[in-house]
Structures are given as C-alpha cells and as structure tokens.
Rosetta silent file (secondary structure, phi, psi, omega in degrees, C-alpha in Angstrom):
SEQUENCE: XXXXXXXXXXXXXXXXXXXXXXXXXXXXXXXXXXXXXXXXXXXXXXXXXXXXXXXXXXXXXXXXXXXXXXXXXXXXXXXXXXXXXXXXXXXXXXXXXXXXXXXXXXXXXXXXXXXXXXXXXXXXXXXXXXXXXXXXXXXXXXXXXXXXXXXXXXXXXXXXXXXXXXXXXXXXXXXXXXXXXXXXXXXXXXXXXXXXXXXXXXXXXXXXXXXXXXXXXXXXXXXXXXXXXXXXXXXXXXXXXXXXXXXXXXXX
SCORE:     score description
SCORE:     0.000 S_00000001
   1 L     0.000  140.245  163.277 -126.716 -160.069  -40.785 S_00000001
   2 L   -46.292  120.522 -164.340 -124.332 -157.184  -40.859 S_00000001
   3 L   -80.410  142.641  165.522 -124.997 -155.020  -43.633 S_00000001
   4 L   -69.398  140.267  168.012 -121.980 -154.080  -46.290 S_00000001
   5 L   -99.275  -49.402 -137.206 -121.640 -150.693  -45.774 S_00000001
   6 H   -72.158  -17.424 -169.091 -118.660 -149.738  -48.789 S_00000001
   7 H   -81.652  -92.308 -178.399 -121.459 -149.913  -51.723 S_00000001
   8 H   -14.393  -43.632  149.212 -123.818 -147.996  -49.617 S_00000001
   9 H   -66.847  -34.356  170.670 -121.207 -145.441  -48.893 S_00000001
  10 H   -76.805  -13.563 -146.933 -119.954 -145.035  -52.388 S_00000001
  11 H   -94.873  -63.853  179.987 -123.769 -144.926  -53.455 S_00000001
  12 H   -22.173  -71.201 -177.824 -124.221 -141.730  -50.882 S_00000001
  13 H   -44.931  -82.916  161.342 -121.230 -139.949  -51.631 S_00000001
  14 H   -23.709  -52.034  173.433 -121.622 -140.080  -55.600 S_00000001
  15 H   -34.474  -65.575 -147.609 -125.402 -139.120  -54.740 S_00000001
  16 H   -72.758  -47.552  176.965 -124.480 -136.608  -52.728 S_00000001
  17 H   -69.720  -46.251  147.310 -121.569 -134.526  -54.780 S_00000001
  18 H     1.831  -76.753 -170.627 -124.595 -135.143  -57.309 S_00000001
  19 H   -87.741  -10.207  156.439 -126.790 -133.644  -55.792 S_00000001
  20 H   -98.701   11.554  170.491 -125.068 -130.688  -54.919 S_00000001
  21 H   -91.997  -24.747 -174.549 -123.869 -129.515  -58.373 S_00000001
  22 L   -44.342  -66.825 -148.791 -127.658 -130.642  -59.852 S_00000001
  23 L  -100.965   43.208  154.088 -128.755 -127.037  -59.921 S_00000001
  24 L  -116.520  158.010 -170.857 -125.794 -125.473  -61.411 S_00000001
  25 L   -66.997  170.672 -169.587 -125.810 -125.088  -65.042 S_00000001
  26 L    62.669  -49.983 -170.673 -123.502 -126.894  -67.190 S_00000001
  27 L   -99.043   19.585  162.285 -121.403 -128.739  -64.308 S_00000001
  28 L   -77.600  -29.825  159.526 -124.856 -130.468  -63.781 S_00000001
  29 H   -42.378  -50.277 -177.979 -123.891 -132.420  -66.454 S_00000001
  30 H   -99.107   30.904  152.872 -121.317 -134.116  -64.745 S_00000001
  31 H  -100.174  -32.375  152.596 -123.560 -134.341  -61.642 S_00000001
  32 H   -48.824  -64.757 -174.852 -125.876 -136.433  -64.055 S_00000001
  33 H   -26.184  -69.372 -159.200 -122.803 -138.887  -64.077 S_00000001
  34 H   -39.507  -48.596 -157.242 -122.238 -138.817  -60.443 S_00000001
  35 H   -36.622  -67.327 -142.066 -125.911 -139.535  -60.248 S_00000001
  36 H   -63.551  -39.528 -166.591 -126.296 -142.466  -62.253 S_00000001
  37 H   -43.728  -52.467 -151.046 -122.688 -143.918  -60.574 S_00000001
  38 H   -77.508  -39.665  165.650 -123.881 -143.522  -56.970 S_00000001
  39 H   -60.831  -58.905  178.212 -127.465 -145.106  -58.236 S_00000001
  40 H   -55.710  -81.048 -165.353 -126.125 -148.664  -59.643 S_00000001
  41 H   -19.080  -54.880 -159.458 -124.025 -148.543  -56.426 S_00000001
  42 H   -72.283  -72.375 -138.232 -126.999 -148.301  -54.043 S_00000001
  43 H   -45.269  -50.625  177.288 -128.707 -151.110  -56.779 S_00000001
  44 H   -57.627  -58.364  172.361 -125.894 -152.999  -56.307 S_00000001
  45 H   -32.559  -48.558 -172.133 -125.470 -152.754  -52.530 S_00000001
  46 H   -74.141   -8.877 -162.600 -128.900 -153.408  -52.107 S_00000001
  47 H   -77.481  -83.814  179.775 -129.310 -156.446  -54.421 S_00000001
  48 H     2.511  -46.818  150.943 -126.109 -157.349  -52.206 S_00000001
  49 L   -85.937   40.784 -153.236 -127.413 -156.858  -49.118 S_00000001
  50 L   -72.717  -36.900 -140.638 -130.457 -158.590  -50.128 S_00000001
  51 L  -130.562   18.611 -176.025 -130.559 -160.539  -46.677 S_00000001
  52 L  -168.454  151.425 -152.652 -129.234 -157.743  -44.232 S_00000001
  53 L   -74.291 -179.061 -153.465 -130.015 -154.539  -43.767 S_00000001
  54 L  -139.094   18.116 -166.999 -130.091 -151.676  -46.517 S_00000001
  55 H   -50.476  -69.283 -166.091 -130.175 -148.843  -44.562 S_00000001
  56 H   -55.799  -72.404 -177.116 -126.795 -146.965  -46.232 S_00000001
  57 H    -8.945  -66.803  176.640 -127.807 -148.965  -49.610 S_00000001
  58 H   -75.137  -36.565  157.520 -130.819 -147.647  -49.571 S_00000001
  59 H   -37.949  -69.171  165.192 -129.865 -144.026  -48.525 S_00000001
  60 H   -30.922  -52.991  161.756 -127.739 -143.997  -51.342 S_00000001
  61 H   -77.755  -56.370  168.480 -130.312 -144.422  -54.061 S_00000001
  62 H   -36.157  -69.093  171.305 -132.083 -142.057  -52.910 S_00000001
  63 H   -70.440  -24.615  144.009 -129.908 -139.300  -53.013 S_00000001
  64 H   -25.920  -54.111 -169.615 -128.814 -140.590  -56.216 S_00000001
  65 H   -97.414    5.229  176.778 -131.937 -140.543  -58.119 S_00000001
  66 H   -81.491  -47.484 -128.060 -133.107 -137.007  -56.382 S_00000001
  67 H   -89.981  -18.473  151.246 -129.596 -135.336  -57.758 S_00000001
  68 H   -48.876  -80.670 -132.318 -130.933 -136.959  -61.369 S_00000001
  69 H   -74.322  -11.555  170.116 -134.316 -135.756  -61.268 S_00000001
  70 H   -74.590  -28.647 -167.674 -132.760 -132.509  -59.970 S_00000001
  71 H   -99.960  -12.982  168.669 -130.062 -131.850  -62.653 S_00000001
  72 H   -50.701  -68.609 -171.967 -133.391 -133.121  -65.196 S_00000001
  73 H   -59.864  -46.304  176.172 -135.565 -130.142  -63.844 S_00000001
  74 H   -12.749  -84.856 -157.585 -132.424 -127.938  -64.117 S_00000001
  75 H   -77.555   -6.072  153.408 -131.240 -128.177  -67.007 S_00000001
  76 H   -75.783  -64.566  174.742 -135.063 -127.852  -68.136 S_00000001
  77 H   -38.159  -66.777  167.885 -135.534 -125.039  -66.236 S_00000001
  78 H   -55.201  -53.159  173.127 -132.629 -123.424  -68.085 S_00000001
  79 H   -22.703  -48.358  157.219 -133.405 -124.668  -70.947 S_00000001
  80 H   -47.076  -61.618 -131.588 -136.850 -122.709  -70.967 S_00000001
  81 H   -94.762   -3.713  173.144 -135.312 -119.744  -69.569 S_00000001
  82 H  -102.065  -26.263  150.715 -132.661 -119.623  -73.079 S_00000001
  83 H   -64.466  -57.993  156.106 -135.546 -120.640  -75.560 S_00000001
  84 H   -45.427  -31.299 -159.778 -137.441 -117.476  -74.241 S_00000001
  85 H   -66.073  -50.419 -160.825 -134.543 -115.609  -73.996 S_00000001
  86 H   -97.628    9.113  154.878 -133.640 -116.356  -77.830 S_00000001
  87 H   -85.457  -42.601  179.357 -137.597 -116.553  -78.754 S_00000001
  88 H   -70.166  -46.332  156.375 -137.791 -113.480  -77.813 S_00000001
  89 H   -16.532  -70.439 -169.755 -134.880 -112.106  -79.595 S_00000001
  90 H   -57.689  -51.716 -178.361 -136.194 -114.068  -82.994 S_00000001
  91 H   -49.724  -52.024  176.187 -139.334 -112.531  -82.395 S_00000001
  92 H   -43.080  -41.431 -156.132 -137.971 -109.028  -81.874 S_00000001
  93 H   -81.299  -47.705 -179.667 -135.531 -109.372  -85.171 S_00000001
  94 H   -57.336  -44.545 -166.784 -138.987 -111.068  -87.001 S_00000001
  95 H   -79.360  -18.666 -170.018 -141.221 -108.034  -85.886 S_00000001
  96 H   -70.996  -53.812  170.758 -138.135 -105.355  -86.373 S_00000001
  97 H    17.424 -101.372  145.148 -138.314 -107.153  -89.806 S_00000001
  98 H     1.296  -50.714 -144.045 -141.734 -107.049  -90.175 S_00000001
  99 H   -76.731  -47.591 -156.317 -141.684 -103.245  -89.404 S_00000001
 100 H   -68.399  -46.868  176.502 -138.527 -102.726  -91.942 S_00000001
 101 H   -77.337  166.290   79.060 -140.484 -104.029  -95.029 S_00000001
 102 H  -138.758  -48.759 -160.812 -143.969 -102.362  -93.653 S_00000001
 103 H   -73.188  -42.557 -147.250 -141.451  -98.799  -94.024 S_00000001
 104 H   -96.508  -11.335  167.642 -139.940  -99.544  -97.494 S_00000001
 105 H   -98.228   -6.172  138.437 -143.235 -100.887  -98.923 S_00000001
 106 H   -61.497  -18.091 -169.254 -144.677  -97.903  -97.569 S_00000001
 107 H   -85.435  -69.390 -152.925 -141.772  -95.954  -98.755 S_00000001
 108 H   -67.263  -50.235  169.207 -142.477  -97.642 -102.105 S_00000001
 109 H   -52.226  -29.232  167.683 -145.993  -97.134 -102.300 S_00000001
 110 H   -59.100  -56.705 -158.958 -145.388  -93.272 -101.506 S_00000001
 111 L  -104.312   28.070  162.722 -143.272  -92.967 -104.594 S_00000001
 112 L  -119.547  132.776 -170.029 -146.063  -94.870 -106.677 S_00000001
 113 H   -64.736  -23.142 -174.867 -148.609  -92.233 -107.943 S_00000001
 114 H   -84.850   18.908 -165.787 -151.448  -94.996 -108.197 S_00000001
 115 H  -109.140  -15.427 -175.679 -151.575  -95.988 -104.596 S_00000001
 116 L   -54.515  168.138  171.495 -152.058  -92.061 -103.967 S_00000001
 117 L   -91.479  136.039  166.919 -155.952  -91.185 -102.407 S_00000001
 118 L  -108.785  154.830 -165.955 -158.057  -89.643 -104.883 S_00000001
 119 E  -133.282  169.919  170.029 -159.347  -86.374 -103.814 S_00000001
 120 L  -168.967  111.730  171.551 -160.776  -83.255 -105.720 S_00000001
 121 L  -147.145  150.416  166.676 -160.379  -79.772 -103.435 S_00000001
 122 L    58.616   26.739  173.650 -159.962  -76.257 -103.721 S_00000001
 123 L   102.364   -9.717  169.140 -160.517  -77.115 -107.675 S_00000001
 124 E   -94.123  148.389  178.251 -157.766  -80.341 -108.097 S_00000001
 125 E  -137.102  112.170  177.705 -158.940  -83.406 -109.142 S_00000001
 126 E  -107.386  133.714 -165.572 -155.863  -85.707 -108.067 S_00000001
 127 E  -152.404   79.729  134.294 -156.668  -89.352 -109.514 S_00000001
 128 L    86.815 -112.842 -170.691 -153.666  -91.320 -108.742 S_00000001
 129 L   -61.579  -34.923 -148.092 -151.588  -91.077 -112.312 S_00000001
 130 E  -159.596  136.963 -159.253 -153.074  -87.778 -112.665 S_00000001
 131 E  -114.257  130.365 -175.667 -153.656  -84.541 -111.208 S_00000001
 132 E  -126.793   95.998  154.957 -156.373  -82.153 -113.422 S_00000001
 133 E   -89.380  124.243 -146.587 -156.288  -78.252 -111.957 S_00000001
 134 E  -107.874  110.695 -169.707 -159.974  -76.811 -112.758 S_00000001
 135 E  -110.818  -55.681  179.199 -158.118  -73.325 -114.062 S_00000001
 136 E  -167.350 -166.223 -161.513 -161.453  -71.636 -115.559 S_00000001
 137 L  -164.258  128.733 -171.509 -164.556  -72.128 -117.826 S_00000001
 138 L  -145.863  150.088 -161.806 -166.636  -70.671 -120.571 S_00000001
 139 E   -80.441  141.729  148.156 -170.141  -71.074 -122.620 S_00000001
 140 E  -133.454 -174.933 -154.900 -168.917  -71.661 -126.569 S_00000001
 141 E   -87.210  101.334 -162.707 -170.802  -72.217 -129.679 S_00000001
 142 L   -67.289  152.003 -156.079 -170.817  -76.647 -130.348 S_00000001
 143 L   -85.800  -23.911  174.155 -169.204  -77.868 -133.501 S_00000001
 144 L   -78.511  132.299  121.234 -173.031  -79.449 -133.620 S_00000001
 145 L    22.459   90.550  179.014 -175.494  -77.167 -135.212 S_00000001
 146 L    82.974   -5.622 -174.816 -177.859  -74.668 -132.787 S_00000001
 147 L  -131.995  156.636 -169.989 -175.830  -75.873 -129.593 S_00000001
 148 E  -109.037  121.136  173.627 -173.566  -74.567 -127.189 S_00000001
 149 E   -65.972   80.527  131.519 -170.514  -76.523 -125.176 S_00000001
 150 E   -12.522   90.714 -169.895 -169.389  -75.954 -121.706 S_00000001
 151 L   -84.319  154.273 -177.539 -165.906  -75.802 -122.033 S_00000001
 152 L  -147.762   86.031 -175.085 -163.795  -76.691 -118.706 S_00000001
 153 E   -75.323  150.263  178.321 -159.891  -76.000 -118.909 S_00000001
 154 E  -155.378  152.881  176.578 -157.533  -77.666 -116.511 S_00000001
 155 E   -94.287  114.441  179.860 -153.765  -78.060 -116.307 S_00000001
 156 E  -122.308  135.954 -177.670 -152.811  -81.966 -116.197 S_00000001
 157 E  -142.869  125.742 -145.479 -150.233  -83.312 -115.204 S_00000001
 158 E   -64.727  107.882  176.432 -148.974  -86.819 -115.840 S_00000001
 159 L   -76.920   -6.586 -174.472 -147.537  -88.028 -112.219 S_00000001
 160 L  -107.594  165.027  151.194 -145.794  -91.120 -113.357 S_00000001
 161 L   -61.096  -29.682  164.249 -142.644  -91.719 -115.840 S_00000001
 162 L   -82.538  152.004 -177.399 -145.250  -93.375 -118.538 S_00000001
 163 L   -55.260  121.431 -173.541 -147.071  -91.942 -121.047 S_00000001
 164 E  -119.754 -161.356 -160.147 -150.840  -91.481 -119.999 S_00000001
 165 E  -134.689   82.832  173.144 -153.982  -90.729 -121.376 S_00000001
 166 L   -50.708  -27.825  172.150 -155.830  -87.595 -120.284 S_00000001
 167 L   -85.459   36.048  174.958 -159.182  -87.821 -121.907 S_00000001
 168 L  -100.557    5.272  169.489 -159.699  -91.101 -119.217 S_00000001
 169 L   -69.668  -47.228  176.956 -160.994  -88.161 -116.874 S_00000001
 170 H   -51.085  -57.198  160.416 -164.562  -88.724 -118.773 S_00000001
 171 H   -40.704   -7.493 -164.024 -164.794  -91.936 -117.149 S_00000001
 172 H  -143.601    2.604  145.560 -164.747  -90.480 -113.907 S_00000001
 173 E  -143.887  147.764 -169.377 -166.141  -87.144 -114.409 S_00000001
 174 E  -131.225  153.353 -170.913 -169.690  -85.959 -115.485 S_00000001
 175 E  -124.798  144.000 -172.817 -171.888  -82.990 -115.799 S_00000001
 176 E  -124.808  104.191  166.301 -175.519  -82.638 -114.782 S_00000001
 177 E   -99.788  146.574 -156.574 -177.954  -80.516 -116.341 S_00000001
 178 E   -92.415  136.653  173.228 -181.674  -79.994 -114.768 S_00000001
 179 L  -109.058 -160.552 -178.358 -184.238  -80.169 -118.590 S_00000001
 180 L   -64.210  -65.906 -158.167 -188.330  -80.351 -117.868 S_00000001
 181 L  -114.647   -1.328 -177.550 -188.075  -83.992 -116.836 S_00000001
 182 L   172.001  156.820 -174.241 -184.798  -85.441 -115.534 S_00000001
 183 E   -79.116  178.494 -145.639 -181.120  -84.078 -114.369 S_00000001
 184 E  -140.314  127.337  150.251 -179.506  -84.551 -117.882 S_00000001
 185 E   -79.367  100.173 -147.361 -176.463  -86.777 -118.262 S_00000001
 186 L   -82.378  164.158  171.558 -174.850  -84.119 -120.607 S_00000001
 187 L  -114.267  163.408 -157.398 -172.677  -85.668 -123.125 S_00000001
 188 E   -93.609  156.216 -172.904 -169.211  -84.846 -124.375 S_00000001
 189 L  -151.792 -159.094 -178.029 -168.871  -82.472 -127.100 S_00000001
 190 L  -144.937 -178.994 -178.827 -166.882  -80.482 -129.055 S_00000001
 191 L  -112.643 -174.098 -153.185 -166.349  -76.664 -130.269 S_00000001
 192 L  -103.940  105.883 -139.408 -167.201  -75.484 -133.321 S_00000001
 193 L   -75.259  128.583  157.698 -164.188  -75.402 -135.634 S_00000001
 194 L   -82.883  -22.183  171.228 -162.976  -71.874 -137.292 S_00000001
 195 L   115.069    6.968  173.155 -161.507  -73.462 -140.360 S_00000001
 196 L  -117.629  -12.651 -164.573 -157.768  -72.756 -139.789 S_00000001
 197 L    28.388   46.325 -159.617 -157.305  -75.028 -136.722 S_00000001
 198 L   -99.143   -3.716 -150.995 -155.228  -72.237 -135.454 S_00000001
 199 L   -88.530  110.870  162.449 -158.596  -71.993 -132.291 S_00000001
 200 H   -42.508  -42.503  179.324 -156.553  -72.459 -129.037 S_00000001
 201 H   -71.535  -24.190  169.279 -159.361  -74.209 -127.701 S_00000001
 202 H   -59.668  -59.360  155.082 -159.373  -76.773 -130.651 S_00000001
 203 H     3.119 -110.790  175.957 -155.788  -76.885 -129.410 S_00000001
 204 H   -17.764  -52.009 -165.565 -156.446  -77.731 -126.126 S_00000001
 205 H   -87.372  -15.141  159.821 -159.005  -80.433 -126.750 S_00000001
 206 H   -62.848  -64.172  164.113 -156.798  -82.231 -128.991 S_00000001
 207 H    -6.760  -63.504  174.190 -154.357  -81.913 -126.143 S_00000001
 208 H   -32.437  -51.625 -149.954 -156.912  -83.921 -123.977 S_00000001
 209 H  -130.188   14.682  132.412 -156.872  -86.720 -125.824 S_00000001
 210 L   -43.239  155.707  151.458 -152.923  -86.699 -127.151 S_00000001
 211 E   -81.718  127.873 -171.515 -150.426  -89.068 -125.126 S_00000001
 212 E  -120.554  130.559 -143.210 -149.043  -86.797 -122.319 S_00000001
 213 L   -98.743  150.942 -125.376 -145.894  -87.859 -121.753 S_00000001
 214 L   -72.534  137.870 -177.808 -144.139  -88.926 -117.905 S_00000001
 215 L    66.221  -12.627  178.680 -143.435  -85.882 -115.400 S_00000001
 216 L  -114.597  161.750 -161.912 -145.136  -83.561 -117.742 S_00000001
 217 E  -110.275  114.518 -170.755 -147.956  -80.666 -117.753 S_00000001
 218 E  -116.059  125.140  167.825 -150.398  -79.905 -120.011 S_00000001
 219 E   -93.849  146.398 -163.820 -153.744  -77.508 -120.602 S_00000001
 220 E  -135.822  150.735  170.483 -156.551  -79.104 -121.805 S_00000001
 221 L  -132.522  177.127 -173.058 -159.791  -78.590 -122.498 S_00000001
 222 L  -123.035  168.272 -149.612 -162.949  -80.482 -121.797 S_00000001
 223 L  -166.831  123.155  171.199 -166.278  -80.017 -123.468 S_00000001
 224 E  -154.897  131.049 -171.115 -169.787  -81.336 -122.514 S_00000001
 225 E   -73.318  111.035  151.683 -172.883  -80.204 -125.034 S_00000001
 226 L   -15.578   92.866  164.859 -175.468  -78.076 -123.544 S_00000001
 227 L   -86.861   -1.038 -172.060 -179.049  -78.907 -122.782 S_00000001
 228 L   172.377 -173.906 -178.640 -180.785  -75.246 -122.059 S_00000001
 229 L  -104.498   32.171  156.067 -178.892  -72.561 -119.517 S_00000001
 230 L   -98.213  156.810 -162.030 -179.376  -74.127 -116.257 S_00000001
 231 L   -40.024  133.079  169.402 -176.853  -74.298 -113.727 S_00000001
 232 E  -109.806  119.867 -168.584 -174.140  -77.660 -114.414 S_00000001
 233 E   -91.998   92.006  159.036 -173.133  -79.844 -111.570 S_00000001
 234 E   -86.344  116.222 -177.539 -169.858  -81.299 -112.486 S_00000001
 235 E  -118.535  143.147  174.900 -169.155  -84.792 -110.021 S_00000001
 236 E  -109.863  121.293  179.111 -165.697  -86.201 -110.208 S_00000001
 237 L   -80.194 -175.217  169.117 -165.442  -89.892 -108.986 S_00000001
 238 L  -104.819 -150.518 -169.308 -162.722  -92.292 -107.653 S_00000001
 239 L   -80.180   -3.365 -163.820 -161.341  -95.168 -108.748 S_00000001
 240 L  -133.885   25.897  156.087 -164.477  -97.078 -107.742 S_00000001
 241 L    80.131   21.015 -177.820 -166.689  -94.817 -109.522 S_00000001
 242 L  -140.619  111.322 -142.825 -168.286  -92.978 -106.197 S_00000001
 243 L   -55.302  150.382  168.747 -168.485  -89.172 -106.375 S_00000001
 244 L  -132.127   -7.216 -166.560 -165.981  -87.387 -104.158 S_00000001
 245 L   173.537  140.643  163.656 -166.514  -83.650 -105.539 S_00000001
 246 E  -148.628  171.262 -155.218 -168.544  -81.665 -107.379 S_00000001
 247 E  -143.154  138.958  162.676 -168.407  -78.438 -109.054 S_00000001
 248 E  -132.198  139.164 -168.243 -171.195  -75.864 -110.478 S_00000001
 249 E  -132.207  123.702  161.727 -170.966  -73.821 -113.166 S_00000001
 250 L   -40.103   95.541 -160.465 -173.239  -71.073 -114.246 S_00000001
 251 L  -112.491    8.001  174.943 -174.084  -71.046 -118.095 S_00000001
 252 L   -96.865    0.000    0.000 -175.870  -68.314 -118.620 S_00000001
C-alpha cells in the first residue's frame, strides 16, 4: 500500500525547524514544542501507516526526538555554563566576604591590647594589658630585719580603657638567686619603712599594687628579698607561664 505521506511530512518539518533552533538558547524552548508536535505526528503517521510503508513517518520521528534530546543537552549545557558563571561569582562575593571580616577582626584584634604578643626587649616587658619599662635598680635595706631587697623600678602603663592591676607582673616575673645548694626562688619583699611614709620608694611600691587607671602611666617599684650578693636572674614569662626574657642584676 501507498504510504500517507501529509503526517510524515508535517512530522519532518516540525522536526526539522526543531532541530535547527535546539542549540540556541532560549528560542530552544519553542523548538522543544516543535519537537514534541512533529513527534506525535510521525507516532501518528506511523500507527497510520501501520500496513504501508513508514519511510517519511518514520523520518519524521526521528528528527523530532533528536531536536528534543538536542534542545535537552542545550539548555543543560547552558544551564551549567550560568551555575558556574554565578557559582563563581557567589563564591568570589563569599571569599571577598570572608576576607572583609578576616580585615576588621584583624582590625579589631589590633586595637585590643590582650591579643597583642608578649615580648620583653631592650628592657620592656609588654604583657598584653600592660607594658612595664625596666627604668633602673638598686640594693636597699628590707623592712625584714638583717636583709636587703632588690628593688626594680619600671614605668607601667595600663594599655586598655579599664582599670588594671600592676602588681599581677609577680605572676609572671621572678628572680633567681644562686645560695650553697639550689638557684633560690627569691621572694617578694618590701623596703624598710622611714617612719614618715614620705620614702619615694614606699611610694612607688604602693603604686604597684594601687588600681592604675585606663590609658595611664605609672612608676613603680618592685622588691624581691635577698638571699646573699650573688648575681639575680630576673625571667619574665607569657601568658602561658614560659620564660621569654631575662634580666641580671648585680647586687653587690
């Protein structure tokens, strides 16, 4: 039997206008359409033609269902290529982000003194809150009976707006004297009082252990009781209690 041709021709054509808009973006949409039209055409033709040839019919379908599976990869393909485009983008804005708090909590950390490194050179002992300049240092007579103090003045000065506590330097620095038998964890001490409590250095060591109050600079003195006239190793620690500097001072 003759085959119907007009399905078979209708199937093509739709295919075919299909298939050449499938790769452009957007009007591939309505090359989907075309698609599907020109496939049920061939379906139809061919069911139609069940019992005569199917040549166009089948022709038709073909090029139908490529200019689908064509505007499918497309419109994938693009798809892909605008989810990179705008991943990358998100990413960029997330890492400029990223970068912008990294500056301002560095920026922030900068203008907090306890995030500072502690160090102790050329005679500073900077600990954070608090900076102690090592000014100068002299043997005096201890407020104890027969013994003599190592006095150690320094200018401190409170790096923060709160009030801090100066004599917290003893936790983190100590003096070492050599005795007979062992380096001597000297203890803190005090000077020997004139009775008017007009003695600058009595001053001073009250100073120490006053509240010294935000932005401001004070001298102080420090005090650590004698065991004999050897040589004193003063070590200043960090925050985690592991020596960073030391200092020696002559007592005789």
């Amino acid at each position: 039997m003759t085959e119907k041709k007009i399905l078979g021709i209708l199937s093509i054509v739709f295919g075919g206008v299909g298939l050449t808009f499938s790769w452009m973006p957007f009007i591939n949409n309505m090359a989907f359409i075309l698609g599907i039209v020109g496939a049920v055409l061939g379906v139809i033709a061919i069911v139609t033609n069940r019992k005569s040839k199917k040549t166009l019919a089948l022709i038709g379908t073909v090029i139908s269902v490529l200019s689908l599976v064509f505007v499918l990869i497309t419109q994938n393909y693009y798809s892909k290529k605008l989810d990179d485009t705008f991943g990358q983008n998100s990413s960029s804005y997330s890492e400029k982000t990223k970068a912008e708090k990294a500056a301002n909590k560095t920026s922030e950390n900068s203008n907090d003194p306890s995030k500072n490194k502690w160090t102790f050179k050329n005679n500073v002992f900077s600990a954070g809150i608090m900076t102690y300049k090592l000014t100068k240092s002299e043997v005096l007579d201890s407020a104890q009976d027969g013994k003599k103090v190592l006095v150690i003045y320094a200018d401190v000065t409170n790096n923060t707006e709160k009030e801090q506590d100066p004599s917290n330097i003893y936790m983190v620095m100590h003096a070492f004297q050599k005795t007979n038998t062992a380096n001597k964890d000297l203890v803190t001490g005090m000077v020997k009082y004139d009775g008017t409590g007009n003695n600058p250095v009595q001053q001073q060591q009250d100073a120490l252990h006053d509240k010294l109050l935000g932005q401001k600079t004070v001298t102080v003195a420090m005090a650590f009781t004698l065991e004999n006239d050897n040589p004193v190793t003063v070590k200043f620690d960090d925050a985690n209690f592991k020596t960073i500097g030391e200092k020696q001072y002559n007592v005789k």
